[in-house]
Phi, psi and omega in degrees: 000135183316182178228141186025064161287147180289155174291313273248320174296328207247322186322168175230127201264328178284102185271148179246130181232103170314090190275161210293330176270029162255187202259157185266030166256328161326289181295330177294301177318324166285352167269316177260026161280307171289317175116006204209144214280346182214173171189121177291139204256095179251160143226099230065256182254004216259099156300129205222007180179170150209142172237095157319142167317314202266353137290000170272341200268301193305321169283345201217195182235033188289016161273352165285347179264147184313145163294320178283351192258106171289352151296135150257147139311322187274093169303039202241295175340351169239008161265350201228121171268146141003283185293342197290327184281318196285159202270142161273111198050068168307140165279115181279165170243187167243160212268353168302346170312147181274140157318305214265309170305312184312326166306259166017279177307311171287014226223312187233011166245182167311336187268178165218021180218188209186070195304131195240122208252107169250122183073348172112347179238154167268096172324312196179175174208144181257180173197179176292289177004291205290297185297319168295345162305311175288313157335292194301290169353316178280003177242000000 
């Protein structure tokens, strides 16, 4: 297995992104048009959150709506702002970061993404997904 890959190689730069006013019916919809478990949360160019799927679920019964079906249902969703749901001042990394840090970190906490911050802007997001992809590759 390579040695100090950078995250930056694995990482995913076209973000699909949230802004802090928008609606958490917004966010259901962009998790299931794109397909994917998180969305760094901005303001203006600044990550100021991130929001998981499995913070929508833990508030609503949205596993209960058609996967396929683009409407939402869950009125719960005009009880809950954005900010209220998303985790705050997520931890970054930088895309100099390594695979094996990246592990490490997502290894031994609770998330399963990671806003990757170069400079003060947001770059990219790693996620397990994105390591297990690369995992696979090696062999």
């Amino acid at each position: 297995m390579k040695q100090r890959v950078p995250i930056s190689q694995i990482m995913t730069t076209e973000l699909i992104l949230l802004n802090l006013t928008d609606d958490l019916y917004k966010a259901e919809k962009l998790f299931k048009k794109h397909k994917i478990r998180h969305l760094p949360v901005v303001s203006g160019k600044k990550i100021v959150g991130i929001l998981s799927y499995t913070d929508l679920l833990r508030i609503s019964y949205a596993d209960v709506v058609d996967e396929d079906d683009d409407t939402v249902g869950s009125i719960v969703y005009d009880m809950f702002t954005v900010p209220q749901v998303m985790a705050k001042t997520p931890e970054v990394i930088s895309s100099e970061a390594t695979v094996k840090e990246v592990a490490e970190i997502l290894s031994k906490r609770e998330f399963h993404a990671l806003p990757v911050v170069d400079n003060g802007d947001l770059v990219g997001i790693v996620t397990t997904t994105d390591l297990i992809k690369y995992l696979l590759a090696q062999y």
